[in-house]
N, C-alpha and C positions, 0 to 999 in steps of 0.2 A: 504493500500500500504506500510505503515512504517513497518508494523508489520510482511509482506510478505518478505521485504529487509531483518530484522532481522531474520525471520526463516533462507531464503537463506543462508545468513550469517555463520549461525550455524552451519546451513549442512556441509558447504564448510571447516568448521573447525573441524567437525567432521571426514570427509571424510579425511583430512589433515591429522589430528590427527591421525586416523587408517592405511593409507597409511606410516607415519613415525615408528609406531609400527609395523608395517608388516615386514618392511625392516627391523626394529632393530630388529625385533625377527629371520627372516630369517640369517639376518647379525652373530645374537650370535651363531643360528643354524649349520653354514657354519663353525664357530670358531672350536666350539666343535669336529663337524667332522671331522675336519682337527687335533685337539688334538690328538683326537683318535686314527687315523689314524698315525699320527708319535710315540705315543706310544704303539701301535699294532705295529710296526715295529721294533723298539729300544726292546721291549721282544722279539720279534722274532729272530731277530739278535743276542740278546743275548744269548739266548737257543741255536739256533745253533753252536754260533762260542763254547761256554763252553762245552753243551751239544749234540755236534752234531753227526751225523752217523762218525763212524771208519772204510778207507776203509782196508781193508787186501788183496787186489788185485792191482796192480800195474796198469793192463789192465783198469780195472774198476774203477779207481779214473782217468784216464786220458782223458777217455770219456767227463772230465768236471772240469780241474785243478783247476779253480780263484774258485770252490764254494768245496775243499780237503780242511778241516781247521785238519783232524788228521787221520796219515797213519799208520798204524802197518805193517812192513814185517818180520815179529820176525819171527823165526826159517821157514826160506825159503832154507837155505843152498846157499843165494848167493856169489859170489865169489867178484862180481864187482855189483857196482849202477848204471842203464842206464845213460846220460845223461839230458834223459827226465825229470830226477826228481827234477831241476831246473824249471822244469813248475808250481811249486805248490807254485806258490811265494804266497799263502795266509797263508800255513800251518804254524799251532800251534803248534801240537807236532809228534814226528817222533820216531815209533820205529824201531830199526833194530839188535834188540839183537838177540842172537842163529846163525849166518850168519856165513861165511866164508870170512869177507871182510877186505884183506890189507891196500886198502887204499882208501878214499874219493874222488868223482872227482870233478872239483872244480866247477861244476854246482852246489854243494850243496851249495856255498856258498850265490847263490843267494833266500836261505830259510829266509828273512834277519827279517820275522814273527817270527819266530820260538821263543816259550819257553821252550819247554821239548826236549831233544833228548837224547836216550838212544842207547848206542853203546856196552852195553857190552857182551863177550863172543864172541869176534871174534878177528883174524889175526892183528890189528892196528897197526904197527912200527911208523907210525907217522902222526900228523894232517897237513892237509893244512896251508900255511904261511897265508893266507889270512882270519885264521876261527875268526878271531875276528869284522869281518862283520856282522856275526851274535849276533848283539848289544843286542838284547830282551832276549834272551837265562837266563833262571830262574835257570833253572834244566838240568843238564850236565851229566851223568853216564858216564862212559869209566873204568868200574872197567875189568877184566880180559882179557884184549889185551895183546899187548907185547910193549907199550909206555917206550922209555926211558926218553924222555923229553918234552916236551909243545910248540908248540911257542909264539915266541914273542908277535905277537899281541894279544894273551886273553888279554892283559890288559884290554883293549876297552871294556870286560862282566861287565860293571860294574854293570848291574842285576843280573847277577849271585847269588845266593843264596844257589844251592849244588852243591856243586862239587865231584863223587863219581871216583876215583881212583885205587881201591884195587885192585889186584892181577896182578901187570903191571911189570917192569922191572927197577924203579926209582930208582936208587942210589943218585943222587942228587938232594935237597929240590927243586923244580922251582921257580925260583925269580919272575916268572910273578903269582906266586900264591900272593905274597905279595900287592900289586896293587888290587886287587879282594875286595874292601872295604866291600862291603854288604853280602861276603859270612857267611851263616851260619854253613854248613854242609862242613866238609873236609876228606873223607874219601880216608886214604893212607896206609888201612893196608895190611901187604905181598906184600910189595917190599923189597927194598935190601938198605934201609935207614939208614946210619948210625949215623947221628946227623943234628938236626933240629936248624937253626940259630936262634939268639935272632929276628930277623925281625917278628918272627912270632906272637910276640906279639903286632903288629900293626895290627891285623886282632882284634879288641877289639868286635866286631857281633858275632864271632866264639861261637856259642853255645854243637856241637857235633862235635871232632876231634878223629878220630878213626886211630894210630899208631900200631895196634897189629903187630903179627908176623916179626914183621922188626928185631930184636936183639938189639933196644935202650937199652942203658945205665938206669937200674931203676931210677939212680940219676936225669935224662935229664926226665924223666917222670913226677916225682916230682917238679923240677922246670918249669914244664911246667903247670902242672895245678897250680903251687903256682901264676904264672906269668898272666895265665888266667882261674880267679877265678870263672866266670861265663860259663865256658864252662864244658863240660863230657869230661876227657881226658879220652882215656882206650890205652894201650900199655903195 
């Protein structure tokens, strides 16, 4: 009978035993797959928003705006931007080079994702007062519009990192470029520039500043690259 207790005993610890390793195996099991599972997701996400499909249809990104992360309408010959394009509040990058487009409407400004937009080779006289909404904005082109001046809000880019300018109408340096701390790239050549203030050596990141065709002073060349040692003047 003692010996009967003691087998039971055993059993019942046995049984114990296996039932608690069941669970801790199930338990770690359930861990894993859930690991997995959010890093199959966080790659997926990832690929998408870097790597994702580019729509080139207006019609066909809107079929499904919150999952547009990058729209090309490059040489469509538009005149004007729908308003619709204000839906795409996920988008990453925006091109809209080769266009006929005077001026912005101010549903872009709620692109407020955006890091790339390219605007060059179309009609610009001027940006929206409000573009500096668009905080994430990395990469900026607006080289051959007819821009005379910026507004005031770009300060706010302060991700900003290029700013491509060239073939616009600028007679006067824009004070709100100086504000623009992280820029690297400033491309102002072929405007109507005639002299570039000392401010501009507070851009101390400015690694490629591109002056050409403006008519500078050689002497204002030279002291501009003497003044920033680390950048590529060319002018």
């Amino acid at each position: 009978l003692r010996e009967r207790r003691l087998l039971l005993m055993r059993l019942r610890r046995l049984r114990s035993h296996r039932k608690r390793r069941k669970r801790s195996f199930r338990k770690r099991k359930r861990k894993r797959r859930v690991r997995r599972r959010r890093r199959s997701y966080r790659i997926s996400k990832y690929k998408y928003i870097k790597r994702g499909k580019t729509f080139y249809s207006l019609k066909a990104a809107l079929r499904n705006p919150r999952r547009v992360y990058h729209l090309d309408l490059s040489g469509l010959e538009l005149s004007e931007l729908p308003p619709q394009i204000g839906r795409f509040t996920r988008l990453r990058s925006l091109n809209l080079t080769d266009n006929r487009l005077k001026k912005l409407p101010p549903e872009i400004l709620r692109l407020t994702q955006l890091r790339e937009l390219h605007i060059e080779n179309n009609l610009l006289i001027l940006l929206p007062q409000g573009f500096g909404r668009l905080i994430h904005l990395e990469d900026l082109n607006l080289n051959s519009n007819l821009l005379r001046k910026l507004p005031s809000t770009m300060n706010r880019l302060r991700n900003l990192g290029k700013l491509h300018l060239a073939k616009n109408e600028i007679t006067l340096f824009p004070e709100v470029i100086y504000k623009l701390s992280h820029l690297s790239v400033l491309d102002l050549a072929n405007n109507r520039l005639i002299q570039i203030p000392n401010k501009i050596f507070k851009l101390i990141r400015l690694r490629k500043f591109d002056l050409k065709g403006n008519g500078l002073n050689p002497n204002l060349i030279k002291r501009i690259k003497h003044g920033l040692p680390r950048c590529r003047v060319t002018g």
